[in-house]
N, C-alpha and C positions, 0 to 999 in steps of 0.2 A: 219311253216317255218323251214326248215334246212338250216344250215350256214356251209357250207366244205369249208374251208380257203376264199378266194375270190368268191365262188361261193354261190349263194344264192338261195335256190329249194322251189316251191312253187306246191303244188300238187292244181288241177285248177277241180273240178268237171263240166261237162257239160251237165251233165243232166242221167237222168236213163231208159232203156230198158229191155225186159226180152226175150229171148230167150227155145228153149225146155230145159228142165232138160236133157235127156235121150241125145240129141244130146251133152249137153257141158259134159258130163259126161266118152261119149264112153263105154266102157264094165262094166262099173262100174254097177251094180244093182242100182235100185232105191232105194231099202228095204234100203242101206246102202249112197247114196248121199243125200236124201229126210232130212236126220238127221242132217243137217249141209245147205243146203240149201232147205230150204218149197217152192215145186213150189204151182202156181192158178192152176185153175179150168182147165186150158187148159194145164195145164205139162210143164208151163214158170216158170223160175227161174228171181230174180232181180239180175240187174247187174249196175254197175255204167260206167259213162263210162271218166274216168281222166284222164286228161291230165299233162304235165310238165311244167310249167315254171322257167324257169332258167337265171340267172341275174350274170354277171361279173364285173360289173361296168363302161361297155362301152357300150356292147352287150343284145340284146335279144332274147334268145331262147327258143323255142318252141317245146317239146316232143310230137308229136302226135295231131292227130287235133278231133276226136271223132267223131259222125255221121255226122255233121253238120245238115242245116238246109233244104236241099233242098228237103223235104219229103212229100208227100199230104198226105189227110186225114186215106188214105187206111193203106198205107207204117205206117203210125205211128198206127194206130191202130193194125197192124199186130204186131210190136212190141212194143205192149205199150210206145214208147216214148215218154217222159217227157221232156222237156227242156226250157230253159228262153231266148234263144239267140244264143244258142252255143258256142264255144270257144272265138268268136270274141266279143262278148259282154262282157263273165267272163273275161277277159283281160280288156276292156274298166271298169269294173268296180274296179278293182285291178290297175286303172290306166295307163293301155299299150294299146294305140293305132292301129291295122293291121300295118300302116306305118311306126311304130319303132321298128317293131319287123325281127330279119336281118337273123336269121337261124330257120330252123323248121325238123325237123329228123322225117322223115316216118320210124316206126317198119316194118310196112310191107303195103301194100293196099287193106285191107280187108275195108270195106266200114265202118263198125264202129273206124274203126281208121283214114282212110284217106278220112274220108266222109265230114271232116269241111278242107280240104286243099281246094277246091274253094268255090266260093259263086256264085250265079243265077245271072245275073243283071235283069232288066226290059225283057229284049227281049227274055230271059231265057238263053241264053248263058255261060256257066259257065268259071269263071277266077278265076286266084290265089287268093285266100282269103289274103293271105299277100304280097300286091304288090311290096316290097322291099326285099322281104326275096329269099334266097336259097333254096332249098331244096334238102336233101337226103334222099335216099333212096340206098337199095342195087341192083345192076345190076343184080342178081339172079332174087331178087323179080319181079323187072322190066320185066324179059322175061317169066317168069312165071307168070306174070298178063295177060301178051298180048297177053299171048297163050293159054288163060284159054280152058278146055275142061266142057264136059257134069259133070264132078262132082265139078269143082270147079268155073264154071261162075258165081254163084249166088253169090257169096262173093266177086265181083271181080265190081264197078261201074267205066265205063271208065268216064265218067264226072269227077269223084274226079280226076284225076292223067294225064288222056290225055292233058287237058289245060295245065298241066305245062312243059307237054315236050313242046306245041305248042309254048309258051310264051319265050321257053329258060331258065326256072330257076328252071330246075331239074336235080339236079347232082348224077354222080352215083358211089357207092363207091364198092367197091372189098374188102371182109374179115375183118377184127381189122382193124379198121383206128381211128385216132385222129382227130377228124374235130376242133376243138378249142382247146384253151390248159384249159385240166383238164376234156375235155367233148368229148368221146369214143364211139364208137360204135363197138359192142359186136357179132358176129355170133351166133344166138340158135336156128338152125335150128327145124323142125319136123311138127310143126303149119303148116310153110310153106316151102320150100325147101330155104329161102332168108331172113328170119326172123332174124329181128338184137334187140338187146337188149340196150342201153345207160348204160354206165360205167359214174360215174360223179367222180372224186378223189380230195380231196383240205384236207389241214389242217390236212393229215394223216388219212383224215377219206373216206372209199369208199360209193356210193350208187348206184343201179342199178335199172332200170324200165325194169324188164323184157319183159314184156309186153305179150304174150300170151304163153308163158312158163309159168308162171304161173300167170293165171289170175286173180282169187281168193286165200283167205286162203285156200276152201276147196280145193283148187287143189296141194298141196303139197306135198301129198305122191306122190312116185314115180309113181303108176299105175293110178292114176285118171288123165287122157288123154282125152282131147276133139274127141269129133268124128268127129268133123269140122276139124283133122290134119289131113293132106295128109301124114306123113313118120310118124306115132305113137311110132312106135319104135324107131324111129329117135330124138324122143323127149325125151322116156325116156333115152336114151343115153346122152341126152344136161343135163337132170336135173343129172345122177349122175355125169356128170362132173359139172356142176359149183356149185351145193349143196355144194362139200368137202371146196372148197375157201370160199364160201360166209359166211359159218360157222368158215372155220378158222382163215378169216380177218374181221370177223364182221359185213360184208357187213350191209346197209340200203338197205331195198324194199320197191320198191314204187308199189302196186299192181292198173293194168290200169281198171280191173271190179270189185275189191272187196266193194263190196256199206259201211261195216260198219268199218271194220281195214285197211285200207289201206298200213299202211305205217308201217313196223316192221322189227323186226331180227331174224333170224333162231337160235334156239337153238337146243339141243339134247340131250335128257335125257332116256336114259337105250335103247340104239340105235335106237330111235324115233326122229325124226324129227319135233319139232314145230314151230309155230310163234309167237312171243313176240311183240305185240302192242307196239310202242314205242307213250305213253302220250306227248302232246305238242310240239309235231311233227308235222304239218299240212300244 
């Protein structure tokens, strides 16, 4: 639990998946990502897949929703996924209801992030998984989901995101906006051309859920880039701009796939860039 003045953050694991090594890596060699991430027998790396909850003392919010559930046996076997329920469960276990929960902030709509924003009913239908809640997302994202082509449709499930335009309670937001007070949303393009980040600020202390800016610890140098980015260079531009701040304000990260450190500070020792675990943080 992290406590930023009035705001209370809870990092919400929902289960674990593995993906290629070589794809989340990009140009990186294996000889040198394999040392920081060990794939299986098939060249999958583990990934976790976190979510945010966040607590003002009125409100409930919700950073990201994870693959959710709505997967057959194939789909989870292809990515070895793990999970007990999904988001809507680990909430229910931590005591939060779908129905009390009033905002939910889509990074982007990659199907591991916005894949627990509806749920199936009986008929298979798919609906808002939080039927009281808002949701945002960036208006970039938004049209660059709907308009997926031959290299990006596969990341892209209209079931998770279609229901909630259909339903009315998906809002769309344009660059830095404040959606509550103390809880921001951040532009990091490169992943996606619409990729937003959560800025959380309370009690003079900042934290961010980058979210696929940097996915993992091991993605922290500047050139270790996803191959799943559409603008690569676009990305490494977003990391040398917000690296200098997050280091010089101390920022918290809250990492959305890192399965063993989640949650840390950037330090920098003899022009290196590290990440510092922060213990009983959780």
């Amino acid at each position: 639990m992290i406590q930023l003045g009035g705001l209370s953050l809870e990092l919400v694991p929902t289960g674990r998946f593995r993906l290629d090594g070589g794809a989340m890596f990009g140009v990186v060699p294996k000889v040198l990502w394999e040392r920081v991430s060990r794939p299986d027998e098939k060249n999958r790396i583990e990934l976790a897949l976190n979510c945010l909850l966040v607590r003002d003392g009125r409100r409930t919010i919700v950073v990201e929703t994870g693959m959710g559930e709505k997967w057959g046996p194939k789909e989870r076997e292809i990515y070895a996924l793990s999970s007990s329920g999904g988001l809507r469960e680990e909430l229910r276990r931590r005591g939060v209801a779908p129905e009390s929960v009033d905002v939910v902030i889509l990074t982007h709509l990659h199907f591991d992030h916005a894949g627990g924003a509806t749920v199936a009913r009986d008929s298979g239908e798919a609906v808002p998984a939080f039927p009281n809640a808002t949701y945002y997302v960036q208006k970039q994202e938004w049209e660059f989901a709907t308009h997926a082509n031959e290299r990006t449709r596969a990341s892209y499930v209209p079931e998770n995101f279609q229901p909630l335009f259909k339903e009315g309670v998906l809002k769309f937001l344009q660059g830095e906006q404040e959606v509550l007070p103390g809880v921001s949303v951040l532009p990091l393009p490169g992943h996606t051309p619409g990729l937003q980040g959560v800025l959380l600020r309370g009690g003079g202390v900042t934290a961010l859920f980058p979210s696929d800016l940097i996915p993992t610890v091991a993605h922290l140098p500047i050139p270790y880039i996803m191959g799943y980015d559409v603008l690569p260079l676009t990305t490494l531009e977003t990391k040398k701009r917000v690296f200098p701040q997050a280091l010089r304000e101390g920022w918290r990260l809250l990492l959305v796939h890192e399965p063993a450190t989640p949650i840390g500070i950037l330090r920098e020792d003899q022009g290196k860039i590290t990440f510092n675990p922060l213990e009983g943080e959780a």
